[in-house]
N, C-alpha and C positions, 0 to 999 in steps of 0.2 A: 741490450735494449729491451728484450721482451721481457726480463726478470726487471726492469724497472717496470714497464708497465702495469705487472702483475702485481708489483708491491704498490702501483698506486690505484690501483679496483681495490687491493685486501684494506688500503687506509681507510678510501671513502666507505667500502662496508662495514667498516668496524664499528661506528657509530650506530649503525642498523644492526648489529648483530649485538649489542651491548642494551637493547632496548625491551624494555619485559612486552611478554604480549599484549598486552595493554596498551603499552606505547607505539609498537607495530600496527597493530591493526587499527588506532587512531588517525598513523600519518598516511595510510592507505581508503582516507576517505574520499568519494568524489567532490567534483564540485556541488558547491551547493544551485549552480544554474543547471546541473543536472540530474541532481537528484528533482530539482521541479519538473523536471523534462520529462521524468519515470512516471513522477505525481500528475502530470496533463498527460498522459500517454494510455496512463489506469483509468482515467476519468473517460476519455475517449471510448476506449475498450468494453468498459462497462456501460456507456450511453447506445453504444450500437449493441449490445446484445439487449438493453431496452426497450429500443427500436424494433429489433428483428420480432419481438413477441408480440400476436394481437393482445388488443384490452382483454378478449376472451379468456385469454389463459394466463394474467396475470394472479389469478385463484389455486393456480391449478398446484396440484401437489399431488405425487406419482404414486404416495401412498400415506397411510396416517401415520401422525405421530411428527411428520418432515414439513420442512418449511415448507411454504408455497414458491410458486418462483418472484411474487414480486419481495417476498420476507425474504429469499437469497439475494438480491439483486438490493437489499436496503442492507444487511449483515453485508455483503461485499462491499459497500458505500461506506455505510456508519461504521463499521468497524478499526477506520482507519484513525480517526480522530480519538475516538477511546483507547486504541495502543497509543499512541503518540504523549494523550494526554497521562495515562498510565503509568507511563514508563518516564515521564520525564517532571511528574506529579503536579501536573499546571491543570487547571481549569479549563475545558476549553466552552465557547459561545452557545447555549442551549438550542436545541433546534427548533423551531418554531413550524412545526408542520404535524398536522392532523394523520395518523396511520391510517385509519378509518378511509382519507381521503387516496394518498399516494398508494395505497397495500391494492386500490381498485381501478385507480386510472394511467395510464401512461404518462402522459403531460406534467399531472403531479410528481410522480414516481421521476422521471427527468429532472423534476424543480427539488424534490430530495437528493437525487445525485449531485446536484450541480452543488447546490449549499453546502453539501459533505464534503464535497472536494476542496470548495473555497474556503472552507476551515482547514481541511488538510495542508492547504498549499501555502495556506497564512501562517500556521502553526511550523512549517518548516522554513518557512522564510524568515519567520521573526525569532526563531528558536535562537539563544545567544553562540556563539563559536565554542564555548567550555562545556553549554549542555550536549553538544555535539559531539567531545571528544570526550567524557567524561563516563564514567562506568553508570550504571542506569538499572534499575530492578524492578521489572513487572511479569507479576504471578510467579513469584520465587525462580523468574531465569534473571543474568545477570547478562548484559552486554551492552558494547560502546553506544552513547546515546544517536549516533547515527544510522547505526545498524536497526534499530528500531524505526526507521524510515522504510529500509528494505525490506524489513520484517512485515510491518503491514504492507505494503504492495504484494510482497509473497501472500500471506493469508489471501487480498482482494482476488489473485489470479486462481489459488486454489479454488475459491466459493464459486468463482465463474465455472469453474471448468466442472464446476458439479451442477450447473445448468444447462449442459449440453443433454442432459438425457432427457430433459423438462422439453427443451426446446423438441428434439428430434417424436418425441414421442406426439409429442402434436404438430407432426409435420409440417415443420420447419428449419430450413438449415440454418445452423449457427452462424454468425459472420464471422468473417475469418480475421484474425486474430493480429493485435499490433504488435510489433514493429513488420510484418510479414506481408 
């Protein structure tokens, strides 16, 4: 009995073991109601560390040469819709917002997240199932075009977490961090 068993785990893997990496790490995608789950969980994340900053030190930058924290807080936003669009070579909806305005106020800077996100969230909602399982090239790295979903979340969390020294230095604690 248990040498049947085992020969019927070695059939069902053999189809996975006969799969190039390509293929493997295609059928290891999430869903697609939860990769938007990641995509509103980033937006969330990054709307309270917006929050957490007065208008004061939305200028501020710790030294020259470096973003301010409200250019991190737009690079951690914007940047998601420019991988996405990058990598999967689609255009996405121009943004229609003054830097001038959001780079100096909260409210605004809130109203640029939110529209970055709603590009984001529409761009992986409406992305077809083949652009998602299909190999994808942006800035000469090559990977499954859903992994470029997790890729930008990855970048947003990094830029965040390099506004932790922005925040503390003008005595402020950071808020504490989603899913946590």
């Amino acid at each position: 009995m248990r040498h049947f068993a085992i020969a019927i785990v070695l059939a069902a893997a053999a189809p996975l073991a006969a799969q190039t990496p390509a293929q493997a790490a295609s059928t290891q995608m999430p869903a697609r109601a939860i990769m938007l789950e990641d995509v509103e969980r980033s937006r969330q994340n990054v709307l309270k560390y917006v929050d957490a900053a007065p208008d004061s030190m939305l200028g501020y930058r710790p030294s020259p040469g470096v973003r301010t924290y409200a250019e991190q807080i737009e690079h951690a936003a914007g940047a998601n819709i420019f991988i996405l669009s990058g990598a999967w070579k689609q255009k996405s909806a121009p943004m229609a917002m003054d830097t001038a305005k959001y780079r100096h106020n909260k409210v605004a800077l809130r109203s640029f997240v939110n529209q970055s996100y709603d590009l984001f969230a529409a761009a992986v909602k409406d992305v077809t199932d083949e652009k998602l399982v299909a190999q994808a090239d942006f800035g000469g790295i090559k990977k499954i075009g859903w992994r470029w979903i997790s890729t930008a979340l990855e970048h947003t969390t990094w830029t965040l977490g390099q506004t932790v020294p922005y925040l503390r230095a003008n005595k402020v604690t950071p808020p504490q961090y989603l899913p946590f």
